[in-house]
N, C-alpha and C positions, 0 to 999 in steps of 0.2 A: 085608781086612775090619778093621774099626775095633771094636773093644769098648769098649761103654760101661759103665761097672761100675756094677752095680746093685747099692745096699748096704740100698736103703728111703730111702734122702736126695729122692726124689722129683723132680719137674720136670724130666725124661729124655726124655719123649714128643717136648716139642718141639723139642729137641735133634737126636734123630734126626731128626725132619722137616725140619732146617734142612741137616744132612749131604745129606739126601735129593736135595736141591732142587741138588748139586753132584755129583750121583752118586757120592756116597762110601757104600760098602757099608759099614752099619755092626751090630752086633748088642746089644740088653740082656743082657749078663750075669751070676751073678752067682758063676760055673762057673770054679775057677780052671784049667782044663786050656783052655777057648774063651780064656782073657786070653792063655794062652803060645800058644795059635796065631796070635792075631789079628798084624795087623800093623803096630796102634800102639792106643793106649789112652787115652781120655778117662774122668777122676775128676768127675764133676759134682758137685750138692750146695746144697740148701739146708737151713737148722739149726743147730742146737748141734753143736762140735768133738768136746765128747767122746761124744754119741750118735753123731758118725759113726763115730770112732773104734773103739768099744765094738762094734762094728755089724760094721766090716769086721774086725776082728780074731776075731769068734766065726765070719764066714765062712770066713776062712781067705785074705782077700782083700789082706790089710795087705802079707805078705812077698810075695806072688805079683808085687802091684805093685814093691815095691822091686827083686826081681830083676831084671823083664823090663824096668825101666828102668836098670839096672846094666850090661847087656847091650847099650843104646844103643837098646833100641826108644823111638820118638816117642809123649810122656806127656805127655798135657793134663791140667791142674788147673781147672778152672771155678766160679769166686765158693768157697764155702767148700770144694769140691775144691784150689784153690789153695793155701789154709788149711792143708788137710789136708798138702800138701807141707812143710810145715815141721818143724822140731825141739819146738816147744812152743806152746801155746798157753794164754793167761790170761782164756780166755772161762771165769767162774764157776769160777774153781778152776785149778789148772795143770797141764796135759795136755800128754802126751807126740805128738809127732805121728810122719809118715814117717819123716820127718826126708832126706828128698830135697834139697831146701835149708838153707843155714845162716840160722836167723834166727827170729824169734817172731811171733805175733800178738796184738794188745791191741784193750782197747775204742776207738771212734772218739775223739775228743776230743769235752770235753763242751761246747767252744764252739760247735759245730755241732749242728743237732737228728739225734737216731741215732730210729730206722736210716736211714743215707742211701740215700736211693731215688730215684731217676729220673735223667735225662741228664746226663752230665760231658761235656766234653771229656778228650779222648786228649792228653797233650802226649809225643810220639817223643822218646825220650833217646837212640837209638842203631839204626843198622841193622840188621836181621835181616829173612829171609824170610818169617814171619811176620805184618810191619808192611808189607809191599811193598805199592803201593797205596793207602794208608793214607795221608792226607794232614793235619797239622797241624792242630789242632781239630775233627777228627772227634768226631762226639757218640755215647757209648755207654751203655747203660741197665746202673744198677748197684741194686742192696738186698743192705747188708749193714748190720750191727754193729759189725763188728768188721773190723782190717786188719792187713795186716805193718807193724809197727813196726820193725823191726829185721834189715836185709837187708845185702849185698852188695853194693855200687852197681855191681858191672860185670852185675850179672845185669837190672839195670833197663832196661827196653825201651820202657815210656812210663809215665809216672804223670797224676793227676789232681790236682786242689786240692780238699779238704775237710776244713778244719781242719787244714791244713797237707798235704803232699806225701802221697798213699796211692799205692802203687805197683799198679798196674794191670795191666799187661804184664811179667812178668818169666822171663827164658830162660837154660837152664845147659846149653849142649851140645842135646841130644835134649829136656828137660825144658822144658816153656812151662807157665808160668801166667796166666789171666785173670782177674782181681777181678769185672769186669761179667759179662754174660749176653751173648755172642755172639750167639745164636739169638733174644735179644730186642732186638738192636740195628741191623731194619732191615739196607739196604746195605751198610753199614763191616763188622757182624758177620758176614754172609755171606762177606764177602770174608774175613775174618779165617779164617773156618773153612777158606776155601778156599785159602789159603795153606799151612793145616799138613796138607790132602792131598794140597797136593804136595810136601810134604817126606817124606813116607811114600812109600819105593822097593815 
C-alpha cells in the first residue's frame, strides 16, 4: 500500500486515481502510524513551501517522512512535494525544508513568464528505473513558481528548458522527485507512476 500524505496541499484525488488505473493500492493519509506501515510514500503538493511545511510539521508528518525514508522505503516528491525534499527554500522568505536532498529552491527566472504552466519536454540525463520507457522529448504537464536551483548533478534523472535548465526528474538511492504532475501528464505520466510500483518490493 502506497501513502499518500495528506497535509491540506490539495490536488491528491487525481493522483490516487492515476495509481488506481495501475492497480497500485494506495491510501490519503494524514496518520503517521498508516505512513510507517505503508510500503512506499508519495509527498504531493500544490502552494506555498512554507504553508507546506508549517502544515506537515503541526501534523507530526515532517520526521515520520524523513525516517521512513532513512530506512530506504521508496519516497516520491511531486511538483512542490519535490520542493518539499530539499534543505531550504527562498519562496517569500527562507524556509527550512526536509532536507532529503542537498540543495535549494528559488523563484523561476524572470526571463520566462512565471508561473510556468503547461507541457515541456523530459530531456533523460541518466538511466534509472523510473525513466524506463520513457523516451527523449516526452512532453509532461508542469505549474510551478518556483524550482531547484541548486542540486547535485548525479541525482539529476531528466531536466527541462525554462529560463534555463529546471531539473524535473531527480533520484537519491529510494528517493525520486518529479517537478511536473505525473497524474496530469497523459501516457509518459502513467508510465512514470508505474515505474515507481515496481520499484516497491
Amino acid at each position: 500500500m502506497i501513502a499518500i500524505v495528506d497535509y491540506g496541499a490539495g490536488n491528491i484525488k487525481s493522483l490516487q486515481f492515476a495509481l488506481n488505473k495501475h492497480n497500485l493500492e494506495s491510501t490519503l493519509t494524514s496518520d503517521p502510524q498508516t505512513i510507517r506501515d505503508s510500503k512506499a510514500v508519495i509527498v504531493p503538493g500544490v502552494g506555498a513551501f512554507k504553508d507546506a511545511m508549517d502544515s506537515m510539521n503541526e501534523l507530526g508528518l515532517s520526521q515520520v517522512i524523513k525516517e521512513e525514508a532513512a530506512k530506504g522505503k521508496p519516497t516520491m516528491g511531486i511538483c512542490l512535494g519535490m520542493q518539499l525534499f530539499y534543505e531550504r527554500s527562498f519562496e517569500d522568505g527562507d524556509w527550512e525544508g526536509l532536507g532529503l536532498l542537498k540543495g535549494e529552491v528559488s523563484r523561476i527566472s524572470s526571463s520566462v513568464k512565471v508561473p510556468h504552466m503547461g507541457w515541456n519536454t523530459l530531456n533523460i540525463q541518466q538511466e534509472h528505473p523510473v525513466v524506463d520507457g520513457i523516451d527523449e522529448e516526452t512532453y509532461v504537464y508542469f505549474v510551478h513558481s518556483y524550482a531547484v536551483s541548486s542540486y547535485q548533478q548525479e541525482t539529476l534523472t531528466a531536466s527541462t528548458q525554462y529560463g534555463g535548465t529546471v531539473p524535473a526528474i531527480v533520484q537519491q538511492g529510494n528517493i525520486i522527485g518529479m517537478q511536473f504532475h505525473p497524474e496530469k501528464s497523459g501516457a509518459a505520466g502513467l508510465r512514470l507512476l508505474q515505474n515507481f510500483g515496481e520499484m516497491i518490493s
